[in-house]
N, CA and C atoms as an extended XYZ file, in Angstrom:
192
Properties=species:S:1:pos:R:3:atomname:S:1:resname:S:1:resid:I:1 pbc="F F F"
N        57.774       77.813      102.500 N   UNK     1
C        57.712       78.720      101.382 CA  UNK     1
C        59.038       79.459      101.263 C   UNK     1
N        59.548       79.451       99.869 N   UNK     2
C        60.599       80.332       99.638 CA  UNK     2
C        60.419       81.778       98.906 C   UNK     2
N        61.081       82.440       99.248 N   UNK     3
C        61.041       83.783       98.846 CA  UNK     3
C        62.226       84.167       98.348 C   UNK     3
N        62.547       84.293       96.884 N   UNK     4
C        63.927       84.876       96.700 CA  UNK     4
C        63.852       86.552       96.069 C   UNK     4
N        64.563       87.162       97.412 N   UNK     5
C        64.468       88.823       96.942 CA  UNK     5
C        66.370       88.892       96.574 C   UNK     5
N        66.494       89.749       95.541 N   UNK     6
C        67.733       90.059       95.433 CA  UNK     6
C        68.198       90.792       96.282 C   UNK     6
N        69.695       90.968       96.490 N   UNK     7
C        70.306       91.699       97.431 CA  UNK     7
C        70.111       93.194       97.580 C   UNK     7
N        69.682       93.410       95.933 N   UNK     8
C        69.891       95.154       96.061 CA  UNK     8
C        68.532       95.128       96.657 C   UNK     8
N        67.541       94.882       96.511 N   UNK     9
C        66.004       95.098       97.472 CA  UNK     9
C        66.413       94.939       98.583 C   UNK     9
N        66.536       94.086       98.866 N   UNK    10
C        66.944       94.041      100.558 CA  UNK    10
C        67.703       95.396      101.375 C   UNK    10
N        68.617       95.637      100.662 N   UNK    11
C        69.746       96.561      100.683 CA  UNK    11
C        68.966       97.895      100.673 C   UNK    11
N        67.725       97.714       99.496 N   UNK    12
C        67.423       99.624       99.273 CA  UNK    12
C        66.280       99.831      100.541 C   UNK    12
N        65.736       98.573      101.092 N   UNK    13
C        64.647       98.782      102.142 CA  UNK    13
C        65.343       99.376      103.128 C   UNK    13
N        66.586       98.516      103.401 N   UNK    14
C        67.338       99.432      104.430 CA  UNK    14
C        67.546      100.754      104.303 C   UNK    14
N        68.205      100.851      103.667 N   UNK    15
C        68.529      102.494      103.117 CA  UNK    15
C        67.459      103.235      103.061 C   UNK    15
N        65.931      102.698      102.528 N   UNK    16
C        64.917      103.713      102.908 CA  UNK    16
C        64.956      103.731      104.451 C   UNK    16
N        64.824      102.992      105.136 N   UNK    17
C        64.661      103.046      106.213 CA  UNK    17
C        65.349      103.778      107.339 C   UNK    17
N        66.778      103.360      106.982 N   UNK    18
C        67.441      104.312      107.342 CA  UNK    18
C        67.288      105.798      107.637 C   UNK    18
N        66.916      106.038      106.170 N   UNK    19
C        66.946      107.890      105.789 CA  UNK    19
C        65.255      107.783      106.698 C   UNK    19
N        64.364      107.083      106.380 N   UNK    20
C        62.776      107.722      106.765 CA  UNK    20
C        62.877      107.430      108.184 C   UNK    20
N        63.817      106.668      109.271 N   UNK    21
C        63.284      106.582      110.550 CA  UNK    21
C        64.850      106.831      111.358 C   UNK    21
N        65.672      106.807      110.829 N   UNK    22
C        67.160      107.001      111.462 CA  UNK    22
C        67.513      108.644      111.171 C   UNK    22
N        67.058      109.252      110.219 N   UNK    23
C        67.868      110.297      109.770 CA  UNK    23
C        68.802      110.917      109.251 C   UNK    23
N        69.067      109.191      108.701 N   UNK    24
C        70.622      109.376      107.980 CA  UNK    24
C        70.336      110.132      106.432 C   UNK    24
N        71.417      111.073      106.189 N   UNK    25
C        71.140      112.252      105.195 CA  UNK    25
C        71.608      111.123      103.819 C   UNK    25
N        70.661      111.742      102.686 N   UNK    26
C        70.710      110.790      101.382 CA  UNK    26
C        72.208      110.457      100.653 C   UNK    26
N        72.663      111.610      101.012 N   UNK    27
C        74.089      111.536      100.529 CA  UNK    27
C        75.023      110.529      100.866 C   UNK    27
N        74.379      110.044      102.460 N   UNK    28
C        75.530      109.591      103.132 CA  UNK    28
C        75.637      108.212      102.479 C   UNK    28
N        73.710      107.657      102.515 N   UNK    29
C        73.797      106.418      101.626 CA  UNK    29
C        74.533      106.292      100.107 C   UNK    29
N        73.925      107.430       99.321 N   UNK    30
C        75.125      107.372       98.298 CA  UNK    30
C        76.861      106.892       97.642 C   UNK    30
N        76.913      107.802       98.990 N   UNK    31
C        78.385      107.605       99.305 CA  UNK    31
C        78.668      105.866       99.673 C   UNK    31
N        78.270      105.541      100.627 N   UNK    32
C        78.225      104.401      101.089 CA  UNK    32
C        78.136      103.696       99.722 C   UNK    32
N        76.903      103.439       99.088 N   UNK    33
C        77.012      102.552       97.886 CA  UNK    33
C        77.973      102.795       96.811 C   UNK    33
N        78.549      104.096       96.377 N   UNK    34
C        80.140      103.985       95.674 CA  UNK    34
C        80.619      103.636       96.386 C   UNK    34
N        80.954      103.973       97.455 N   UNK    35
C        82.293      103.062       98.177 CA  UNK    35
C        82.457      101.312       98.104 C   UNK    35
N        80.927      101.150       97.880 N   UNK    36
C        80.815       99.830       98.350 CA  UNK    36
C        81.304       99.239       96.677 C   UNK    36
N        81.046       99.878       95.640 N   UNK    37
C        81.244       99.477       93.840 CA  UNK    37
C        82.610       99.529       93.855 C   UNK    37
N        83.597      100.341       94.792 N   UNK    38
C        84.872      100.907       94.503 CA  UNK    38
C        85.549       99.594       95.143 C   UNK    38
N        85.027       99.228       96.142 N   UNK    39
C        85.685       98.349       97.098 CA  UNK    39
C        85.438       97.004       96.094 C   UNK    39
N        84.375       96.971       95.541 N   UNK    40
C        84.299       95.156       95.119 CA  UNK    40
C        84.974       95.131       93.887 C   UNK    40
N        86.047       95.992       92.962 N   UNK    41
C        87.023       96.259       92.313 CA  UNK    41
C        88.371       96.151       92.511 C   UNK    41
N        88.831       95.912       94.059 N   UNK    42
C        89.837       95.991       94.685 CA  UNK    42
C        90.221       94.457       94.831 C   UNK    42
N        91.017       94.299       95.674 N   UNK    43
C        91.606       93.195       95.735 CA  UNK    43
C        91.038       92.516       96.799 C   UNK    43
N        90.056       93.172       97.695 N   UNK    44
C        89.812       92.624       98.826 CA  UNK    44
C        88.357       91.901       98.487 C   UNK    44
N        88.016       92.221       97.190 N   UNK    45
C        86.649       91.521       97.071 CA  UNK    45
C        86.335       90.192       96.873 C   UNK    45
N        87.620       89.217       96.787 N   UNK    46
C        86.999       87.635       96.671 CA  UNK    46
C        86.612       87.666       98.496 C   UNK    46
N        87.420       88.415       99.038 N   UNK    47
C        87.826       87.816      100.516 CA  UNK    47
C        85.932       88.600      101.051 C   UNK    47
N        85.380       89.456      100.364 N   UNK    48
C        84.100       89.565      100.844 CA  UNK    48
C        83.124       89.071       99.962 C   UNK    48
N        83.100       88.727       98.995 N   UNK    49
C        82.293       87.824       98.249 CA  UNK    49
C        82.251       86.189       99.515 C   UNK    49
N        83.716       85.868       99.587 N   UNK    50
C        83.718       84.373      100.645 CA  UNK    50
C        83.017       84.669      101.647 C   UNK    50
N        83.139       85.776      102.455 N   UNK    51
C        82.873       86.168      103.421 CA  UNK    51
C        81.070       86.259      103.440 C   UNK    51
N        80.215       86.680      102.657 N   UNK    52
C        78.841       86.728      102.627 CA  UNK    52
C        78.589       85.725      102.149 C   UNK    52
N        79.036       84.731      101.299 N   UNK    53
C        78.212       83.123      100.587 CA  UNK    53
C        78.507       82.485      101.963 C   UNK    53
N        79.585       82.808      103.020 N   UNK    54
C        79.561       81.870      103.828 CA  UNK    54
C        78.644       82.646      105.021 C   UNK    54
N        78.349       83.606      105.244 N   UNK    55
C        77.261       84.058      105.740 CA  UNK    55
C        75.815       83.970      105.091 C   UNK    55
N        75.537       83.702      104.352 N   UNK    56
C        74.298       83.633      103.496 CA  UNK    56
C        73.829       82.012      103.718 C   UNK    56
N        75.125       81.094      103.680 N   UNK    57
C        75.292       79.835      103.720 CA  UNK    57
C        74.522       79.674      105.352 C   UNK    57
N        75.009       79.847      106.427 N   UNK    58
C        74.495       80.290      107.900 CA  UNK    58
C        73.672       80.097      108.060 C   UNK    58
N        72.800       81.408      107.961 N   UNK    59
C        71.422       82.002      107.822 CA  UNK    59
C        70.391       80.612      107.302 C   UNK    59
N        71.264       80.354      105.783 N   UNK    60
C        70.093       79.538      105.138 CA  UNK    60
C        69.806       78.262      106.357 C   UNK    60
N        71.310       77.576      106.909 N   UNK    61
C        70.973       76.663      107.150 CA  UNK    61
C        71.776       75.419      106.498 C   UNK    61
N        72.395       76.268      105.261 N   UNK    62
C        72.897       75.228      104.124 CA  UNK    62
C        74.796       74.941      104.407 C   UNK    62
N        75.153       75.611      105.184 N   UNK    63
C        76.425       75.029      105.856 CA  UNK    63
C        76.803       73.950      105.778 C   UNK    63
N        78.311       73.443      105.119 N   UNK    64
C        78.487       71.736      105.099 CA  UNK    64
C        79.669       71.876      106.469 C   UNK    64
């Protein structure tokens, strides 16, 4: 069985989780996610776009 959840779900479970069992303050996630919009604007974002399809690639299994 396949299950396709998008990244931002995946992403916001963490972040609840975070804040409801880690204690990390809401802001901090905030921050974190602009940083993260600011960064995939920059120049360094093909090199982390490659960087997660070839990690995503891994995981799946689907590696050539």
């Amino acid at each position: 069985m396949t299950v396709s959840l998008p990244l931002v779900v995946v992403l916001g479970f963490f972040a609840w989780g975070a804040v409801k069992f880690l204690g990390i303050r809401v802001w901090i996630v905030v921050l974190i996610a602009l940083f993260g919009f600011w960064l995939s604007r920059t120049f360094l974002a093909p090199a982390i776009e490659s960087g997660t399809r070839s990690g995503v690639d891994v995981i799946n299994g689907s590696h050539a």
